[in-house]
N, C-alpha and C positions, 0 to 999 in steps of 0.2 A: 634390099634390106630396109627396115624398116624399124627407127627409133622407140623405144618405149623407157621414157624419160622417170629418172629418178632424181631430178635438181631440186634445187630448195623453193624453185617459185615456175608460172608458167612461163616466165620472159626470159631466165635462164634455160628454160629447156628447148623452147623456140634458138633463141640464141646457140644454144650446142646444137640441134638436128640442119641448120643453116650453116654450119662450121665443118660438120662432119658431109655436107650437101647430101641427105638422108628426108626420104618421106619419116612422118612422125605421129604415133600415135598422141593424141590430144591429152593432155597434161590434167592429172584428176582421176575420175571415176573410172573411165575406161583402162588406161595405164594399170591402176592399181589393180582390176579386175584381171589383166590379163599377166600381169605380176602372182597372183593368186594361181590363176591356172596353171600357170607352168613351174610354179614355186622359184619365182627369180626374182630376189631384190637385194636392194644396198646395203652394207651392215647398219647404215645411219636410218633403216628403215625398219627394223627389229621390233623396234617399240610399239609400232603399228601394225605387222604384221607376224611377230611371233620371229623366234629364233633357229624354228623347224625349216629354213631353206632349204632347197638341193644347191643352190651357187649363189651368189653374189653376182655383181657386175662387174665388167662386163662379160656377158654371156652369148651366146648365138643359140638361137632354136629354130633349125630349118621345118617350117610347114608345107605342109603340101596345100593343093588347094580348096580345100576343107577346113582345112586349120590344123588338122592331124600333126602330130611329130612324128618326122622323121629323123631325126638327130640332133642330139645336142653336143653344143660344144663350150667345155668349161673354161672358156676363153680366164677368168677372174687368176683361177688356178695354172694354169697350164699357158697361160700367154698365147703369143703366135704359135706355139708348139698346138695346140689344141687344133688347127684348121691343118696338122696331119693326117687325123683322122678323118677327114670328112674328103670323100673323094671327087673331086671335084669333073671328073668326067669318065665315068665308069661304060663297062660294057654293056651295063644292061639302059642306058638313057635316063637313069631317075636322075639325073642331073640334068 
């Protein structure tokens, strides 16, 4: 899993992906950009990004290794309930 940070500064978000012991996407341009692609940000992040989201945080978007999505999970809405859907060792190995 891999962090993509929506705190108020870079040293908080360092500080959470070190808490949570999580690689982390780098705080800024990239974050935002992949906030964009996948239309997932914080509601305190509206202003900047428009109000058109598919989820809020936190969220889960498994990729493959491409970057493709394979599934989301609307962890924000659906809490730990949300990682029922996601099969975490199926018959066909895409896990």
């Amino acid at each position: 899993m891999i962090y993509v940070p929506s705190d108020q500064s870079a040293d908080a978000a360092s500080k959470r992906s070190a808490a949570l012991d999580m690689l982390q996407v780098p705080f800024g341009d990239e974050a935002d950009q992949l906030k964009r692609d996948y239309n997932i940000w914080a509601g305190s992040e509206a202003s900047k990004f428009g109000f058109g989201r598919r989820s809020g945080v936190p969220a889960i978007v498994v990729l493959d290794s491409a970057g493709d999505e394979l599934k989301f999970l609307p962890a924000e809405k659906e809490g730990v309930k949300a990682l029922s859907s996601w099969p975490l060792d199926d018959d066909k190995g895409l896990w």
